[in-house]
BAKE-968651 format. One line per 8 residues: number of its first residue (from 1); their letters; for each residue x, y, z of N, C-alpha, C. Coordinates in pm, 1 decimal, m for minus. Example, Ala and Ser with C-alpha at 12.3 -4.5 7.8 and 13.67 -1.06 7.14 Angstrom:
1	as	1319.0/m569.0/780.0/1230.0/m450.0/780.0/1320.0/m330.0/780.0 | 1285.0/m225.0/708.0/1367.0/m106.0/714.0/1290.0/3.0/787.0
This chain:
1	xxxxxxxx	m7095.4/m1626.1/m314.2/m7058.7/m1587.0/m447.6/m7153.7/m1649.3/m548.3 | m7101.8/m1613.0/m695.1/m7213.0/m1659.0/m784.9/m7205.4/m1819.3/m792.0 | m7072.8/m1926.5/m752.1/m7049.0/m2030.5/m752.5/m7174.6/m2097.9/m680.8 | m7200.4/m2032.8/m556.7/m7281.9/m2088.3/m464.5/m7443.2/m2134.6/m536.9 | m7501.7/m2056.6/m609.0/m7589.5/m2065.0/m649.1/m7680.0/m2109.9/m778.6 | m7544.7/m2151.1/m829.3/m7526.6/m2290.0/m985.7/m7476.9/m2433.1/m964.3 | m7518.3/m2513.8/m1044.6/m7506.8/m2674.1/m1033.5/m7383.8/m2670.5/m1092.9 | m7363.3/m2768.2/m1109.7/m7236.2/m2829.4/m1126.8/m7277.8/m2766.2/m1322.0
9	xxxxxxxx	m7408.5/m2868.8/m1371.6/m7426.4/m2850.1/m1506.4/m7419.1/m2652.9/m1519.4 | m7486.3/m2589.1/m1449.8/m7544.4/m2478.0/m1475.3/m7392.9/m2393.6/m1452.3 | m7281.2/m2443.0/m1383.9/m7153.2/m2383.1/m1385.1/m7097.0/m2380.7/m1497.7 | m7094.9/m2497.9/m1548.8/m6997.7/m2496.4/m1656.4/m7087.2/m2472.8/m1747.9 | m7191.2/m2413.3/m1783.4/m7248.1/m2343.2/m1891.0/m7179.4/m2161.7/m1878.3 | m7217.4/m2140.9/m1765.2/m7168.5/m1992.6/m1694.0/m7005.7/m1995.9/m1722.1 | m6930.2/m2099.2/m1711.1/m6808.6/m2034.5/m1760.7/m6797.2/m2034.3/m1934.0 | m6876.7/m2147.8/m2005.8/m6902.1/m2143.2/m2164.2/m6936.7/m1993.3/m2176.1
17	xxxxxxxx	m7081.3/m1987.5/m2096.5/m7086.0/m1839.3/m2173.3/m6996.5/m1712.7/m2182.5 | m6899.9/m1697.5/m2054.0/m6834.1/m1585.6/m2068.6/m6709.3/m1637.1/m2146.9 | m6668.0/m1777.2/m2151.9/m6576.3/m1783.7/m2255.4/m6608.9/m1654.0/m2392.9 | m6717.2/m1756.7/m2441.1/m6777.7/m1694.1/m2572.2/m6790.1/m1505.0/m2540.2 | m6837.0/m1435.9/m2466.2/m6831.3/m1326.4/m2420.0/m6677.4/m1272.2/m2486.4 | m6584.7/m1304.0/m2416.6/m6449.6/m1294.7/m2388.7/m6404.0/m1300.3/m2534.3 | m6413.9/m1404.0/m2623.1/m6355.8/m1393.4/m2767.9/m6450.8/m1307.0/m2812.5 | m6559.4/m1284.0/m2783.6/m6682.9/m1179.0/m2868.1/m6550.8/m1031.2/m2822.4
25	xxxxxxxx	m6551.1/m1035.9/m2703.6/m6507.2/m886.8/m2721.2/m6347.3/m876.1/m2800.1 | m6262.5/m977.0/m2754.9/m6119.9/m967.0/m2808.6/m6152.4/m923.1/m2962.3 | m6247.6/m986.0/m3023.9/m6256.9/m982.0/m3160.8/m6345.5/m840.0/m3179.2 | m6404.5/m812.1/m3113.4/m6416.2/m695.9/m3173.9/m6330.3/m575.6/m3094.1 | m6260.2/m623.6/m3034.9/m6117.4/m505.4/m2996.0/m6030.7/m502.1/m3105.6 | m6027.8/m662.4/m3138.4/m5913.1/m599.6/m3280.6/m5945.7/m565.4/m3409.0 | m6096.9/m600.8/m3461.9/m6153.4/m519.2/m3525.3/m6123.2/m388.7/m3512.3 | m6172.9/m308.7/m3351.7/m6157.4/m187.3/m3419.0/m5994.5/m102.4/m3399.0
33	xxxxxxxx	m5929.6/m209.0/m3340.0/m5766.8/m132.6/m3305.8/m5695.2/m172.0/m3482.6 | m5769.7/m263.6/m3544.9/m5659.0/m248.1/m3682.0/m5680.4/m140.8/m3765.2 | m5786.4/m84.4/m3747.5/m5761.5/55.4/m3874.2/m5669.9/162.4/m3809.0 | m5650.7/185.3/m3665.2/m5568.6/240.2/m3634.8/m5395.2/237.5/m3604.1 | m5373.0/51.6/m3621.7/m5261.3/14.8/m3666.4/m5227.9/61.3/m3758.2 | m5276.1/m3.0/m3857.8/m5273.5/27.6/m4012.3/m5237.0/223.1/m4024.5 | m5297.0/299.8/m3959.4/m5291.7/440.6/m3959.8/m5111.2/475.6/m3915.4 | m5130.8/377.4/m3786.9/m5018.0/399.0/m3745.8/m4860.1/353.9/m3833.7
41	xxxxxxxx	m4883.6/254.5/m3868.5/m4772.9/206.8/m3984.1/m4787.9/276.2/m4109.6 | m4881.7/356.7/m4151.0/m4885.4/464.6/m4263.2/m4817.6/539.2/m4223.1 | m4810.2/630.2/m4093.7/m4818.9/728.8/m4030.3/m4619.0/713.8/m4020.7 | m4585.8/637.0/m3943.1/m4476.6/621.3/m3933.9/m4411.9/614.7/m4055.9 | m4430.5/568.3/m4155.6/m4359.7/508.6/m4279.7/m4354.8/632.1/m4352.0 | m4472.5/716.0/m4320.4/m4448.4/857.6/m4426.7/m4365.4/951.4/m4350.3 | m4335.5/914.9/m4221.6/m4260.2/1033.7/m4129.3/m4168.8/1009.1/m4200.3 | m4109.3/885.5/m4177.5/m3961.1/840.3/m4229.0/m3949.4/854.9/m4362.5
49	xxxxxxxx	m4032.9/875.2/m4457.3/m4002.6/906.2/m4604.0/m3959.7/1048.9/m4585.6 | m4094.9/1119.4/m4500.2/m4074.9/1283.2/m4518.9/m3874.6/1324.9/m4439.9 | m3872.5/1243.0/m4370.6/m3735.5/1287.0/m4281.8/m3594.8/1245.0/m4417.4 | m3589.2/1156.4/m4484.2/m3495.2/1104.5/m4532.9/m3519.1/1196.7/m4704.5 | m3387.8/1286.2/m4734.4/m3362.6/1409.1/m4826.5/m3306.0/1316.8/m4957.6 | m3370.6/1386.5/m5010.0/m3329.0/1312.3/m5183.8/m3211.0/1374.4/m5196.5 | m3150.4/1312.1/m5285.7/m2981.3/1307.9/m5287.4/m2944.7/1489.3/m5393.0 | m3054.4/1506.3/m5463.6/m3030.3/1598.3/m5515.9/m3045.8/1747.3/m5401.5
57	xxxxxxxx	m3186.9/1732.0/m5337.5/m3143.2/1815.8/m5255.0/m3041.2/1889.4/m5093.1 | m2976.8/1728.2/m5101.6/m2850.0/1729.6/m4995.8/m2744.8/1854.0/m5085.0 | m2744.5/1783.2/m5246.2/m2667.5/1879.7/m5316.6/m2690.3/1979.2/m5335.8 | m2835.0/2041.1/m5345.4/m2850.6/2167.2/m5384.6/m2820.0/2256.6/m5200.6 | m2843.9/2174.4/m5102.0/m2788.5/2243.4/m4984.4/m2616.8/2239.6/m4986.0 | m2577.1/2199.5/m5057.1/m2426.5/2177.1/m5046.8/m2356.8/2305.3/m5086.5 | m2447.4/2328.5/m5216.7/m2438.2/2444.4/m5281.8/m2466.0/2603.2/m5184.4 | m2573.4/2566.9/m5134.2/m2569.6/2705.8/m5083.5/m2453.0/2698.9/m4950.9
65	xxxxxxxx	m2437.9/2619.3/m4898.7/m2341.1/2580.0/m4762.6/m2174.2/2684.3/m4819.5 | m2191.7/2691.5/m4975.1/m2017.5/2700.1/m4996.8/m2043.5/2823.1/m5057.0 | m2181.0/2849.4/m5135.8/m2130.3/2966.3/m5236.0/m2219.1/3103.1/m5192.9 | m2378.0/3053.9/m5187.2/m2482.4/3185.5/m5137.9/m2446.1/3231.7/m5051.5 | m2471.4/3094.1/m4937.0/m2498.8/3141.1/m4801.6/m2343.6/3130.1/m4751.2 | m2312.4/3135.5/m4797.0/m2129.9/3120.6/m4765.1/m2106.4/3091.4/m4619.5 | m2171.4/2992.6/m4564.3/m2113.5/2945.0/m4459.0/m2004.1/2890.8/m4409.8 | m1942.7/2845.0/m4548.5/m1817.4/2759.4/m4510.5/m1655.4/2888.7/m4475.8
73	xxxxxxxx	m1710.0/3036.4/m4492.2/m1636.6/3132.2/m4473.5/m1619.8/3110.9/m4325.7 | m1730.6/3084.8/m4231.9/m1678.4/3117.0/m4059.9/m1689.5/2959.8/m4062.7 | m1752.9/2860.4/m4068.2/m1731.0/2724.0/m4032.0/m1686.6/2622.3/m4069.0 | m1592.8/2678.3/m4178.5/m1494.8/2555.3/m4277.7/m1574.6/2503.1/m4371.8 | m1506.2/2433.0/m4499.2/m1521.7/2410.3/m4592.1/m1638.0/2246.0/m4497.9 | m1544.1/2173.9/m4380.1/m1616.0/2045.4/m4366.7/m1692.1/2148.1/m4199.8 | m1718.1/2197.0/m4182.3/m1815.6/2251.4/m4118.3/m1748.3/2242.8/m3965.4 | m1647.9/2208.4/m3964.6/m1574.7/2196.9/m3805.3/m1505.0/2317.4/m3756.1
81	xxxxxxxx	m1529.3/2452.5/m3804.8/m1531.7/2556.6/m3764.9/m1370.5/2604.5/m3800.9 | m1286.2/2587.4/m3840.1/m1191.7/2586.3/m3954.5/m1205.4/2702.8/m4022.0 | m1236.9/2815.7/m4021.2/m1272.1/2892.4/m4142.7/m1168.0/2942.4/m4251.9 | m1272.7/2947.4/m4340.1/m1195.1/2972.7/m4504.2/m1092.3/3095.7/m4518.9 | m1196.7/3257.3/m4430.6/m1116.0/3321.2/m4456.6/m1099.9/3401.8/m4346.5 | m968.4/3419.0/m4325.6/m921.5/3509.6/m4176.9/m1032.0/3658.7/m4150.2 | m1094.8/3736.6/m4207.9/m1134.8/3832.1/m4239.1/m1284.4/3796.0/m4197.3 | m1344.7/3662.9/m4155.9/m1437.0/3630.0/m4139.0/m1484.0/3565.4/m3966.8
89	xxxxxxxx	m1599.9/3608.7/m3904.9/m1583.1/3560.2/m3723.0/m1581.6/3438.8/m3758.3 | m1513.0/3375.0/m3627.2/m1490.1/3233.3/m3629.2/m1617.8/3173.7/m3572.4 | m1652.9/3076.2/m3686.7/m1771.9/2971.2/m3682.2/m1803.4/2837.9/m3558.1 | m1868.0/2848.0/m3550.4/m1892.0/2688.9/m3402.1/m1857.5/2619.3/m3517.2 | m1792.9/2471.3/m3491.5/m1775.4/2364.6/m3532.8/m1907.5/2299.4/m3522.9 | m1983.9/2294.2/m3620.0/m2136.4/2198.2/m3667.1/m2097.2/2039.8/m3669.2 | m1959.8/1989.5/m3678.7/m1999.4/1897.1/m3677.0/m2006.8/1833.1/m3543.0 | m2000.2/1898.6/m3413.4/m2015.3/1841.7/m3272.6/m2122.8/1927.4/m3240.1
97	xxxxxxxx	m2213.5/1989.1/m3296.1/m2381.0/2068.8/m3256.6/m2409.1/1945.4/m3184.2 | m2475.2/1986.7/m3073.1/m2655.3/1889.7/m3081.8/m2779.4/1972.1/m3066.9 | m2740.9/2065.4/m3179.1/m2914.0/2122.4/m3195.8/m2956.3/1992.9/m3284.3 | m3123.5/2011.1/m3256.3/m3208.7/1947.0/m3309.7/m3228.3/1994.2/m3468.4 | m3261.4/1966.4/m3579.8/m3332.5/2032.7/m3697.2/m3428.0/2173.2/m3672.7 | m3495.1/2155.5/m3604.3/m3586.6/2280.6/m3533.3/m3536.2/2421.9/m3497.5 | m3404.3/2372.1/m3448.5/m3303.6/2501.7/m3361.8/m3219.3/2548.1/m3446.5 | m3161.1/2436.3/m3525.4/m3105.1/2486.7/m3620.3/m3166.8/2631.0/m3760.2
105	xxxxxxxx	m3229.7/2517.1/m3777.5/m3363.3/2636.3/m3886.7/m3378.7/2756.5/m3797.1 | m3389.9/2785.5/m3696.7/m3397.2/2898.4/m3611.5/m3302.4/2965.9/m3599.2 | m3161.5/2917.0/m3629.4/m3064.5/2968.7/m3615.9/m3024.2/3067.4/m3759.7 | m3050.1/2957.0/m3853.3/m3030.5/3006.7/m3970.4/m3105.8/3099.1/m4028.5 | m3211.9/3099.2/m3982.1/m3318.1/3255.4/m4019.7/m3313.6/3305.6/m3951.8 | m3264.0/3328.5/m3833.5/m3270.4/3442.8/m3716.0/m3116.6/3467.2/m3688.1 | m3037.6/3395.5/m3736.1/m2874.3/3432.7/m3658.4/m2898.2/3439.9/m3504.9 | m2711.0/3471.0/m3432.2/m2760.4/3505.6/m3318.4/m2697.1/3618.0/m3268.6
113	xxxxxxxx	m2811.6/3720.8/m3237.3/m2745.5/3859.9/m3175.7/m2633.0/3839.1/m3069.2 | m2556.4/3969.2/m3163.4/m2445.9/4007.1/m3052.3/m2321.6/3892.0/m3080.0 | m2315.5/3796.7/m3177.5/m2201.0/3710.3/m3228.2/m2197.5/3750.2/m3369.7 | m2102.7/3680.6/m3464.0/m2107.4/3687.3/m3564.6/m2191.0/3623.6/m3655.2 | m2326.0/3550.0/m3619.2/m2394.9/3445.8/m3703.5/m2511.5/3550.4/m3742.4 | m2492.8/3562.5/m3855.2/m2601.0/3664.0/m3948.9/m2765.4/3564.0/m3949.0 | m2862.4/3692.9/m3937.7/m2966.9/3637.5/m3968.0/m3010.6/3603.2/m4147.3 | m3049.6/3489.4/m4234.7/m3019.4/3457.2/m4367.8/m3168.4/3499.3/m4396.3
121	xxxxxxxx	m3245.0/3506.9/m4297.9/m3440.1/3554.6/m4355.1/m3405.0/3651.4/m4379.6 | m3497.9/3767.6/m4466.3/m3493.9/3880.2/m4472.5/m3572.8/3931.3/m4406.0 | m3694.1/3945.4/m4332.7/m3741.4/3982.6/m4258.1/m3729.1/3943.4/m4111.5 | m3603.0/3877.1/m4089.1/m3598.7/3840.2/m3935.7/m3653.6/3873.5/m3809.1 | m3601.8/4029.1/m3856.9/m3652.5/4133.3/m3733.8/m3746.9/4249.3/m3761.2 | m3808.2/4214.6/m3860.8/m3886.8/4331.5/m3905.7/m4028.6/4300.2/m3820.2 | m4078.1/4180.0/m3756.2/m4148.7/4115.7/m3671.8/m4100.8/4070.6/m3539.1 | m4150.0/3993.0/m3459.7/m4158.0/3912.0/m3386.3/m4071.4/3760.8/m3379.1
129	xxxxxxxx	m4102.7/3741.0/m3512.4/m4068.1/3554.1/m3553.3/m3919.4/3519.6/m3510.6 | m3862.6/3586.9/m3436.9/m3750.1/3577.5/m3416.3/m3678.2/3616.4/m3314.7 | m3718.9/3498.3/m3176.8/m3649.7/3525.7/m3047.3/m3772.8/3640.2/m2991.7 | m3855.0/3663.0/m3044.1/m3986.2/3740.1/m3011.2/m3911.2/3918.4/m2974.4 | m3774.9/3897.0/m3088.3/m3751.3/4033.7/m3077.7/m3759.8/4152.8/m3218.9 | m3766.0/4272.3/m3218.4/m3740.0/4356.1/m3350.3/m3607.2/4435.4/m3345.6 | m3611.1/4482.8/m3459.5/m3484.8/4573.8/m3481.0/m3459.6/4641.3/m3328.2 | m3581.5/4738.3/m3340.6/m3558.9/4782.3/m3154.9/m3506.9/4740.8/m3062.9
137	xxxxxxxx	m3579.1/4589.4/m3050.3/m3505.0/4548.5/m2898.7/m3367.8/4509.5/m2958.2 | m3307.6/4457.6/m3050.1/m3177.3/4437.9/m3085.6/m3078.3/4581.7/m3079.7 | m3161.6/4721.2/m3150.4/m3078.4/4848.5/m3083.5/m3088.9/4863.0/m2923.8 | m3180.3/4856.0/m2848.5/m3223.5/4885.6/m2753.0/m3127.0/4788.9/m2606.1 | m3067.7/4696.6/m2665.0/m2981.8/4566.1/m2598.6/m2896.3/4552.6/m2626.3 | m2792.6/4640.5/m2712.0/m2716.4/4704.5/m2765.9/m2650.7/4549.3/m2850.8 | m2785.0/4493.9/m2911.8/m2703.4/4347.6/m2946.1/m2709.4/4399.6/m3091.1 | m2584.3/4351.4/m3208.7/m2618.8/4417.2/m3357.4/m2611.1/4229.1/m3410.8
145	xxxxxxxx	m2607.7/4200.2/m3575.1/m2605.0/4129.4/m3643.8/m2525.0/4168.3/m3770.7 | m2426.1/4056.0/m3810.5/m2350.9/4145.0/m3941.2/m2476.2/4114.7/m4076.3 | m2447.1/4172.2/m4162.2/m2526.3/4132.2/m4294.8/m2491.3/4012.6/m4336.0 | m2606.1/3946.6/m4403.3/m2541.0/3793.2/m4453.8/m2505.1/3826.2/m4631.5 | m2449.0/3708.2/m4674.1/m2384.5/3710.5/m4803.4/m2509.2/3722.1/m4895.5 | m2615.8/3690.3/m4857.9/m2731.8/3651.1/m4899.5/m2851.6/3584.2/m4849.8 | m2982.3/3665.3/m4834.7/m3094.9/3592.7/m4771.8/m3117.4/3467.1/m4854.7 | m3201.9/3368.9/m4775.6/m3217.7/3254.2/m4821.3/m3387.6/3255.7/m4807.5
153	xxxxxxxx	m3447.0/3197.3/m4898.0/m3600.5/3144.1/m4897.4/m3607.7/3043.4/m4803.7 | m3715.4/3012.0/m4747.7/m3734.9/2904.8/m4633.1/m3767.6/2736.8/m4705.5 | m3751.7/2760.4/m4851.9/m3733.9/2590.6/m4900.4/m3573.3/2630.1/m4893.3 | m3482.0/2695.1/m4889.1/m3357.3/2700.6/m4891.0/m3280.6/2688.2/m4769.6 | m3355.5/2707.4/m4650.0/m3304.3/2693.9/m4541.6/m3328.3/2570.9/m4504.3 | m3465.0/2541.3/m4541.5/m3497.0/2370.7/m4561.1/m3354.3/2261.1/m4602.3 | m3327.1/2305.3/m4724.7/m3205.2/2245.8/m4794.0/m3056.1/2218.9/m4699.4 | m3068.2/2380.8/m4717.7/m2959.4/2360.4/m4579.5/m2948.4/2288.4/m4452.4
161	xxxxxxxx	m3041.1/2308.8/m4437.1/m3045.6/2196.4/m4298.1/m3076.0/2005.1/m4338.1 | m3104.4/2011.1/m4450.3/m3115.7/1877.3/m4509.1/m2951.2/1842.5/m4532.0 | m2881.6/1944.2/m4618.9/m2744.1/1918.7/m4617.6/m2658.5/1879.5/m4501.8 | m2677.9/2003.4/m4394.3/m2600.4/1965.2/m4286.9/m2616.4/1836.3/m4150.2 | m2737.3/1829.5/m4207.2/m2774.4/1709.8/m4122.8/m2748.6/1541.0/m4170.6 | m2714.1/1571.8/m4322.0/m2686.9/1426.3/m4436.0/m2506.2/1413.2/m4388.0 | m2428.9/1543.3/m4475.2/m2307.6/1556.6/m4440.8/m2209.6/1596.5/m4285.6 | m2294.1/1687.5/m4244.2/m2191.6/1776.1/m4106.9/m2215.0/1711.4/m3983.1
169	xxxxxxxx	m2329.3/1760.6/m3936.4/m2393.1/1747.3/m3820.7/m2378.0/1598.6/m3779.5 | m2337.3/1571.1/m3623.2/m2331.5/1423.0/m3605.4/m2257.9/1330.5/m3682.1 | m2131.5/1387.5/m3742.0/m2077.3/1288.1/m3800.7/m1938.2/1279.8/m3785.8 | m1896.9/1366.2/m3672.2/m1755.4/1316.7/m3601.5/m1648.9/1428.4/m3665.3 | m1518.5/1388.1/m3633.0/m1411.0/1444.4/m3669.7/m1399.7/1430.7/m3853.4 | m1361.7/1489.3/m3910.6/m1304.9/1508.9/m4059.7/m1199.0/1420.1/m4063.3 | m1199.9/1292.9/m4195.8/m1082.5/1237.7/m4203.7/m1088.4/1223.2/m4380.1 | m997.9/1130.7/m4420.6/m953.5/1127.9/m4524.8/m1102.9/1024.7/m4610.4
177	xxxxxxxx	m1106.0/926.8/m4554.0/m1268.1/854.9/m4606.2/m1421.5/977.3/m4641.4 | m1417.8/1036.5/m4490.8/m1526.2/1136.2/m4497.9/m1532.3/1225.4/m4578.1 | m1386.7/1290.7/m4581.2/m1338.6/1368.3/m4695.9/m1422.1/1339.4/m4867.7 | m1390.5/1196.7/m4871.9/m1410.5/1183.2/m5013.3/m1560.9/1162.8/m5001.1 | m1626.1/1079.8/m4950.2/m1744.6/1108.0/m4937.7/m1802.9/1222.5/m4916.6 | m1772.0/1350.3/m4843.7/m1819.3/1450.4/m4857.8/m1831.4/1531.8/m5003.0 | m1704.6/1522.2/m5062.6/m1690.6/1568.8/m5179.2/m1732.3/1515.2/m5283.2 | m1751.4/1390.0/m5320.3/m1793.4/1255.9/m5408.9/m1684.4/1286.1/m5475.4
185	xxxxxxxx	m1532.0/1271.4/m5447.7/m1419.1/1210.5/m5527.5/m1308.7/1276.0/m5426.7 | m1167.9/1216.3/m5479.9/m1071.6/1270.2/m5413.7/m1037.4/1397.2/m5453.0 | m1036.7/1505.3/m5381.1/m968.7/1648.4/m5423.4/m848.9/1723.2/m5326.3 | m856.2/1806.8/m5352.0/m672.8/1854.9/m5313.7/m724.8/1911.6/m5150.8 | m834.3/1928.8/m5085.4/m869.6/1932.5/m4960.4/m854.1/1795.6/m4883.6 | m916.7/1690.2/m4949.7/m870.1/1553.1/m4842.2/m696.3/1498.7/m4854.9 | m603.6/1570.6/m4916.6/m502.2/1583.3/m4913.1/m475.5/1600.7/m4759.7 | m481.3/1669.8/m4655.8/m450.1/1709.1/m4552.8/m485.6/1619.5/m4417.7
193	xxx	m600.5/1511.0/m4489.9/m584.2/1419.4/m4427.0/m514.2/1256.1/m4394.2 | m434.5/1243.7/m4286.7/m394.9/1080.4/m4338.1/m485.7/938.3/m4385.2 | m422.8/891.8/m4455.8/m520.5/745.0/m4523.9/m539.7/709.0/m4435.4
């Protein structure tokens, strides 16, 4: 080995030098791994800004949840499938989903053929963008869609899904606390729940 062929002095220079070697490179490993830390703790910190919904637009999804997009007709006023009015198909209970944000938004601009969940895009099926089907294959599969109360713009479906994911989604059974927090005060709906 290389031991064999160094002095005692000429060894312990050979391990000095690769000492020095060894911090030469550590230091310039973390030289160049901190701009990509740094990227990375930007990177993360703006995900989590972009994911977390300003309080106004939880509300402006609240709004369409009850009045445009009248969802709360098939899935209750607190989204647990409860619906408002008999005359309307009965809604999945949202607040035990585990769609992702992704599926959801898919749901809500595309509905789903052959149930009662209306597509809210207006062009759903006039393309592709949707289940990679058109009007055709929906006549053709004898699957239909009812009309919705109202199409929604895709910053509106945005909203919506900001709403239901702040208030509905993942957040358990409906009680008298949630109640008021859902509503921001006590009203004659958390009545029905016990304190």
């Amino acid at each position: 080995m290389i031991y064999r062929f160094l002095s005692i002095s000429g060894l312990s220079r050979w391990h000095q030098l690769r000492k020095r070697q060894y911090r030469s490179f550590r230091q310039r490993s973390a030289q160049r791994s901190a701009p990509a830390g740094v990227l990375l703790v930007l990177f993360s910190g703006s995900v989590a800004w972009a994911q977390a919904a300003d309080p106004s637009d939880i509300a402006e999804g609240g709004r369409l949840f009850r009045q445009k997009a009248n969802c709360q007709a098939c899935h209750g006023w607190a989204g647990d499938g409860r619906k408002m009015d008999t005359q309307m198909p009965d809604g999945a209970n949202l607040r035990e989903t585990t769609l992702d944000r992704q599926n959801l938004i898919m749901i809500i601009k595309c509905g789903r053929p052959g149930t009662g969940m209306p597509a809210f895009d207006r062009l759903a099926y006039s393309d592709a963008r949707c289940y990679g089907m058109r009007q055709a294959d929906l006549k053709s599969r004898g699957l239909s869609l009812p009309d919705p109360p109202a199409t929604l713009q895709p910053r509106e479906v945005e909203l919506l899904a900001d709403f239901l994911f702040a208030k509905i989604i993942g957040k358990g059974p409906m009680n008298r606390a949630k109640c008021r927090e859902y509503w921001g005060a006590e009203v004659e709906a958390c009545g029905e729940f016990p304190n």
